[in-house]
MARBA-3410 file (N, C-alpha, C, O; in Angstrom, 1 decimal):
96
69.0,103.0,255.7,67.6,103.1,255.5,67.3,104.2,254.6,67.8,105.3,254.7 ~ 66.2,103.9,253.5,65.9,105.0,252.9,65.3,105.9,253.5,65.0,105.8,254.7 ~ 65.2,107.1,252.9,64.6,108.3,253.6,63.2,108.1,253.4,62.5,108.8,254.2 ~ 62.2,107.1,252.1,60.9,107.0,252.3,60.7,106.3,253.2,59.5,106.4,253.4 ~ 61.3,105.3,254.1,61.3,104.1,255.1,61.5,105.3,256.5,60.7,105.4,257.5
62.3,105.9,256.3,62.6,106.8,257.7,61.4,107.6,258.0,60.9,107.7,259.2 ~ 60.8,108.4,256.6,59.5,109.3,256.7,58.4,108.7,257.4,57.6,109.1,258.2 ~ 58.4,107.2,256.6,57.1,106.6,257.2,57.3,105.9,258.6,56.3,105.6,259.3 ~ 58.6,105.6,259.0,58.4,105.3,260.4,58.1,106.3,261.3,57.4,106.2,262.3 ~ 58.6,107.3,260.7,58.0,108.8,262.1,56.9,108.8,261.8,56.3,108.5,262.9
56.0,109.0,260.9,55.0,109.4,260.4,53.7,108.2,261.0,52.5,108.3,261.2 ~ 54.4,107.3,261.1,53.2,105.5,261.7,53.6,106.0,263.4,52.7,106.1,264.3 ~ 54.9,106.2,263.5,54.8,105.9,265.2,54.3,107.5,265.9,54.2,107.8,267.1 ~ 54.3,108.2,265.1,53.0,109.4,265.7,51.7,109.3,265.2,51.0,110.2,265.7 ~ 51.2,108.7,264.3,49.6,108.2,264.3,49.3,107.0,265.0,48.2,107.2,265.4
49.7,106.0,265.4,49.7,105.0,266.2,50.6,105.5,267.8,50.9,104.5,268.4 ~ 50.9,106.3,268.4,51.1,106.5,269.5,51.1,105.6,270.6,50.2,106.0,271.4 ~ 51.7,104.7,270.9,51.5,103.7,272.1,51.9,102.7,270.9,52.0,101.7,271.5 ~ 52.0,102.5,270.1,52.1,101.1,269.3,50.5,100.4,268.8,49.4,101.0,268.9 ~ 50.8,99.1,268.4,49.7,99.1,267.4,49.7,97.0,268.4,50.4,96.0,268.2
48.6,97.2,269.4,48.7,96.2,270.0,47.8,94.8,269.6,48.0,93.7,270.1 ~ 47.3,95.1,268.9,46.3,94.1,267.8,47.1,92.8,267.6,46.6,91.7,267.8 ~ 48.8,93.1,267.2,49.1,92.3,266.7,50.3,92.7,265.7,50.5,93.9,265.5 ~ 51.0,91.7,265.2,52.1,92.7,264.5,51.7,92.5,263.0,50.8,91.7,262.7 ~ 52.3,93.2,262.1,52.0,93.6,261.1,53.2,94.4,260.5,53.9,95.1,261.2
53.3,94.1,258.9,54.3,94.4,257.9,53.9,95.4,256.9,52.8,95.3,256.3 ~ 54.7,96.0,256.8,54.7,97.1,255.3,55.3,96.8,254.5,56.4,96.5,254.9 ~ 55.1,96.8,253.2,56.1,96.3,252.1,56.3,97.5,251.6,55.2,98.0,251.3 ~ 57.4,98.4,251.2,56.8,99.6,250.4,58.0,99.2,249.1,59.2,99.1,249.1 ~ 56.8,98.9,248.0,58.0,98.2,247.2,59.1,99.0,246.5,58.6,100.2,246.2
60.4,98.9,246.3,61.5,99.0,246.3,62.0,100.2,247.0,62.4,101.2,246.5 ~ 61.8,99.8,248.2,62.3,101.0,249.1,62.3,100.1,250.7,63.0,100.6,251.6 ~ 61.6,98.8,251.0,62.2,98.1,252.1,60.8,97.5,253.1,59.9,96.8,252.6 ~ 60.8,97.9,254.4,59.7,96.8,254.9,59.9,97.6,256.3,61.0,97.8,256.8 ~ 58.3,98.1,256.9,58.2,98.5,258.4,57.7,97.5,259.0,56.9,96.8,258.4
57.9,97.3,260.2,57.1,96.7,261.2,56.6,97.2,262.3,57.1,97.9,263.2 ~ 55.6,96.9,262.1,54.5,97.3,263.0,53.9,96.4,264.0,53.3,95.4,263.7 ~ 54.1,96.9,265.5,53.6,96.2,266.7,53.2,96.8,267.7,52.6,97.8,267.5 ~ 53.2,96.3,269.2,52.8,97.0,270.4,53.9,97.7,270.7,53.6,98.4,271.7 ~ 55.6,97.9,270.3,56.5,98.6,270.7,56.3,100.2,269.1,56.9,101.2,268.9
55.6,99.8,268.7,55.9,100.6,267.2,56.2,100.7,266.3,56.3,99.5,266.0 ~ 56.5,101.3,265.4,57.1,101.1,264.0,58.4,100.9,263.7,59.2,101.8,264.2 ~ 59.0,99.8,263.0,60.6,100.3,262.8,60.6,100.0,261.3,59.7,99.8,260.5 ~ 62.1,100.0,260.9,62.4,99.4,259.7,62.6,98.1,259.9,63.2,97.8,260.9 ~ 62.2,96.9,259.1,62.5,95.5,259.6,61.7,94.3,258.4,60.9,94.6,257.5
62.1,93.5,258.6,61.5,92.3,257.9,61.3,91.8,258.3,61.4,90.8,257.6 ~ 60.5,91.4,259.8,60.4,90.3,260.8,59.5,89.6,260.1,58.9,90.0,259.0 ~ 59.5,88.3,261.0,57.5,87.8,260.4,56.2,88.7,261.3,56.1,89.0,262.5 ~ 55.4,89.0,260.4,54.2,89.2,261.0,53.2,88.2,260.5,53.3,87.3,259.8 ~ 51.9,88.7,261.2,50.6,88.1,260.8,50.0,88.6,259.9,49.0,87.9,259.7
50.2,89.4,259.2,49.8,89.9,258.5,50.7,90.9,257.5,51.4,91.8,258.0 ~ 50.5,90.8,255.8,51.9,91.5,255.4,50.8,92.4,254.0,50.1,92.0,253.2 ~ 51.4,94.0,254.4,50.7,94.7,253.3,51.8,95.4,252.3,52.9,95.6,252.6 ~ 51.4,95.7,251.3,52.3,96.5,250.1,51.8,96.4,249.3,51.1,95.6,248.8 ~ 52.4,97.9,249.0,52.2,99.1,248.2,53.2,99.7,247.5,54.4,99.6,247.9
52.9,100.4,246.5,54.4,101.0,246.2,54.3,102.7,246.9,53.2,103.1,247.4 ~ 55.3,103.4,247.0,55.6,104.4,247.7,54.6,105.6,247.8,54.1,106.1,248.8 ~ 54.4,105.9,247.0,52.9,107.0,247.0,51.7,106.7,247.1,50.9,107.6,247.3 ~ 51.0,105.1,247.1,50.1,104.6,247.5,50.4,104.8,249.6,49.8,105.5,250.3 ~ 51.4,104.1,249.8,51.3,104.1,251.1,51.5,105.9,251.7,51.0,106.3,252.7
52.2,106.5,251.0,52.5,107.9,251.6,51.0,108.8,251.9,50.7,109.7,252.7 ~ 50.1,108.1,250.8,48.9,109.0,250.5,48.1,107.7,252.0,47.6,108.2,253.0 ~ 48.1,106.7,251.9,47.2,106.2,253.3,47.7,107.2,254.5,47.1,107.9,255.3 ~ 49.4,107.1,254.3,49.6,107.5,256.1,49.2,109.4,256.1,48.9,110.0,257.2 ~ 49.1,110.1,254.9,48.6,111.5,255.0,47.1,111.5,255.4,46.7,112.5,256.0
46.4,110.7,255.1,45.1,110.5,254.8,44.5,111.2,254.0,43.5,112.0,254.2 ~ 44.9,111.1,253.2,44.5,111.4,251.5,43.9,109.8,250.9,43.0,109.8,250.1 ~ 44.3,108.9,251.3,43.9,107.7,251.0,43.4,107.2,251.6,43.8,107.3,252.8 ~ 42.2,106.4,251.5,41.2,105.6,252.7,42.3,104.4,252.5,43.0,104.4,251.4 ~ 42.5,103.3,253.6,43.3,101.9,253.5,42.6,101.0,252.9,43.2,100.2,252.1
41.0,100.9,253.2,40.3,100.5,252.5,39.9,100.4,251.0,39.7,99.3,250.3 ~ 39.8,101.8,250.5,39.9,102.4,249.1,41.1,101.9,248.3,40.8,101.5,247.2 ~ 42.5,101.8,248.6,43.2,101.2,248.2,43.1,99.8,248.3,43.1,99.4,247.1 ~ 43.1,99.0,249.0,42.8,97.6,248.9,41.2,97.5,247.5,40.9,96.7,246.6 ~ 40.9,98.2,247.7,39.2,97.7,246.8,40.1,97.9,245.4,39.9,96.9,244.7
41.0,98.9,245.0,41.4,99.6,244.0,42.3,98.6,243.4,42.7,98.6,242.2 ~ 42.6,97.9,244.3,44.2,97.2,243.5,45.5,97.7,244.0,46.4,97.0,243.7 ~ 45.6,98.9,244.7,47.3,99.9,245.1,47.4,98.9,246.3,48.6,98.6,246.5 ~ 46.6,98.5,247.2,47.7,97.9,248.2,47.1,96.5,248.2,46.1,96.2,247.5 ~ 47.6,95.6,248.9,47.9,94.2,249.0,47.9,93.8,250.1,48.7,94.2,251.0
46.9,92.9,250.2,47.0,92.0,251.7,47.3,91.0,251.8,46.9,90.3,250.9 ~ 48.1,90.5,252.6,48.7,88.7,252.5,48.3,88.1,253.9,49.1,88.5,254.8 ~ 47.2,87.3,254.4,47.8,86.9,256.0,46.2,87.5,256.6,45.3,87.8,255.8 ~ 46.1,87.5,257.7,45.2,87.9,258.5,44.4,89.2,258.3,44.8,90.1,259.0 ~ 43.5,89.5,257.5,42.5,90.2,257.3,41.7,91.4,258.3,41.5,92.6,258.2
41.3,90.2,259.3,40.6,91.2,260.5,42.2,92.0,260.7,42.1,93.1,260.2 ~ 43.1,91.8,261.0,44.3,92.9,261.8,44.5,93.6,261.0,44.7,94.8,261.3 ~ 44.6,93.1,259.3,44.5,94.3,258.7,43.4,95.6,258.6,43.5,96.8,258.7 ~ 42.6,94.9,258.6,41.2,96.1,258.7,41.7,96.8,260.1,41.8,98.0,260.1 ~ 41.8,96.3,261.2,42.3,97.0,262.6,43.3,97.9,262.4,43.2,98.9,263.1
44.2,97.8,261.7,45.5,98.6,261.2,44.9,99.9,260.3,45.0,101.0,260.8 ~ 44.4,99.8,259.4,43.5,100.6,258.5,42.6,101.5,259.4,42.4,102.7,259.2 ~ 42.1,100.9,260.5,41.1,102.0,261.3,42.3,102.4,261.9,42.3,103.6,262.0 ~ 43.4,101.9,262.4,44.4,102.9,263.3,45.1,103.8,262.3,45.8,104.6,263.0 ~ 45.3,104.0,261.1,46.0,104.7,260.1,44.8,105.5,260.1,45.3,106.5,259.7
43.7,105.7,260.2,42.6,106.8,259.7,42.4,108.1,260.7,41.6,108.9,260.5
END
């Protein structure tokens, strides 16, 4: 696992604390691999989710710092939604 993949799994499963029970949900962080995100937490993974977002590496680094609204990125063009909408906006308020 990369070390940008390893940063943002610590970094998701201590802003989401208890896991992310909405539903599961994917990170794409392009060329560097794929988190998943659920009610157990974040790992490295490619599962299916309901929802699949990506970004490339400083787009997503700057959401999980909160330097970046999730929102603001999606309006912008930096990140990408595929799949169920409402979970993503739910994910976006839990990254804030």
């Amino acid at each position: 696992m990369s070390d940008v993949l390893t940063t943002a799994v610590a970094a998701l499963n201590e802003k989401m604390e208890g896991g992310f029970a909405a539903g599961v949900a994917k990170f794409v962080i392009e060329d560097e691999g794929a988190i998943i995100v659920d009610g157990s937490g974040a790992r490295a993974g490619d599962d299916d989710a309901e929802v699949t977002l990506t970004a490339d590496a400083e787009t997503f680094q700057s959401m999980i710092s909160g330097e970046l609204n999730p929102t603001a990125a999606f309006m912008t063009g930096k990140l990408s939604v595929d799949g169920d909408m409402g979970l993503a906006m739910q994910l976006g308020a839990a990254l804030a």
